[in-house]
N, C-alpha and C positions, 0 to 999 in steps of 0.2 A: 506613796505607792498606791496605785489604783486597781481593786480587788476587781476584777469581772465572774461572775457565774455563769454556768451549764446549765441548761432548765435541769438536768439530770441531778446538778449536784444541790440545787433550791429542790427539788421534790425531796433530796434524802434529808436533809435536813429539816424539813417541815415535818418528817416523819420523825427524826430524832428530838425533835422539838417536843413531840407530843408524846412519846415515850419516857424519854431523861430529861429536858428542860436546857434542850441546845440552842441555841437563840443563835443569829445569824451574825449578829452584833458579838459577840463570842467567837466564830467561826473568823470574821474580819481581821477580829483581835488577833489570833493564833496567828493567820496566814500573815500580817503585817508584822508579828514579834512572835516567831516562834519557839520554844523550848529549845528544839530541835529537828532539825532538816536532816533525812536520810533520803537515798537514792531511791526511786521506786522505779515502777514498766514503765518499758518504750519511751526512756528519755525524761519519765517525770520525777517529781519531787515527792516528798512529803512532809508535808509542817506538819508536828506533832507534840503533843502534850499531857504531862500527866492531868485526869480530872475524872472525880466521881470516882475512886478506888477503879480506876482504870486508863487506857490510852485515848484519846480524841486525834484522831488521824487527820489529814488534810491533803490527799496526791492533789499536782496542781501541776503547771504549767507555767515557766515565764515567755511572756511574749513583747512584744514592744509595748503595747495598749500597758499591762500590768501582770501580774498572777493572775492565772485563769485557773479557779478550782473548777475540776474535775467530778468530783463526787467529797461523800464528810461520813466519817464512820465512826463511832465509840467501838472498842472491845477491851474484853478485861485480860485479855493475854500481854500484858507490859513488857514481861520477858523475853517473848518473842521477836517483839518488833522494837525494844528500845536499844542506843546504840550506846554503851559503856566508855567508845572509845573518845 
């Protein structure tokens, strides 16, 4: 499966990189084997995982090319956005 990026979602990531130690190579991993996939906006996904005593999100997009991440977000709210079901 062929991972494409958003300059948007390479900028957040270069930022979580240098915050938490999010490597992109990480983010690849997720979006190709994710934990788990819940519904997000306007049609997208989200690959998601626990990491760091917290969630590693991934909204994204499939398209014919591959998964098109959108943007990459760590938060500690687990509860919130993880799906039990």
């Amino acid at each position: 499966m062929k991972v494409l990026w958003t300059k948007h979602a390479e900028e957040r990531q270069k930022e979580w990189e240098r915050k938490i130690g999010i490597t992109q190579l990480e983010i690849e991993g997720l979006v190709k084997k994710p934990e788990q996939i819940v519904p997000g906006d306007l049609g997208a996904f989200v690959a998601q995982t626990r990491s760091r005593n917290g969630l590693l999100r991934v909204p994204f997009k499939e398209t014919e090319a591959g998964r098109k991440i959108l943007t990459v977000y760590w938060t500690s709210k687990v509860e919130r956005y993880w799906s039990e079901k």
